[in-house]
C-alpha positions, 0 to 999 in steps of 0.5 A: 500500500505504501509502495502504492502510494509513494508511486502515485505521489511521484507520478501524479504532481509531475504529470499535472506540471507538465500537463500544465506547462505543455498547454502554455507552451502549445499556446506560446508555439502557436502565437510565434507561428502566426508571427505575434509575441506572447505575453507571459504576464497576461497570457496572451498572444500580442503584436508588439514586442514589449512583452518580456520572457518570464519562465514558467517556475516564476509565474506559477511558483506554488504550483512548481514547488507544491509538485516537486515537494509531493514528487520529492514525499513519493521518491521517499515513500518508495524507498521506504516501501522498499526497504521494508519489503526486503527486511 
């Protein structure tokens, strides 16, 4: 059950960041394409070039740190289920 657990802690967090940023990049690649700049504060495709580069741990750093954090607890329960089973 532990194992279970630590597993689904390391794997779900991960996946929701990365879910979350791959939508904001699939935006930000199509806004490029189409010849515009995109504005990462409003999170929006603009046509002046005035909109700064801000990375994505910066404008969302609860979301970042809380998935790592939750990753890092699983890595942890896993290898505490693993060392229990071979004891």
């Amino acid at each position: 059950m532990l194992l279970k657990l630590g597993l689904l802690l390391l794997t779900l967090p991960l996946i929701l960041l990365m879910g979350a940023w791959g939508v904001e990049y699939v935006d930000v690649s199509n806004c490029i394409h189409e010849g515009g700049h995109y504005d990462y504060l409003n999170g929006q495709c603009v046509e002046d070039t005035g909109a700064p580069f801000i990375p994505f741990a910066q404008r969302h750093p609860l979301l970042v740190s809380s998935c790592m954090w939750a990753a890092c607890a699983g890595l942890l329960l896993c290898l505490v289920a693993l060392y229990r089973s071979r004891r």
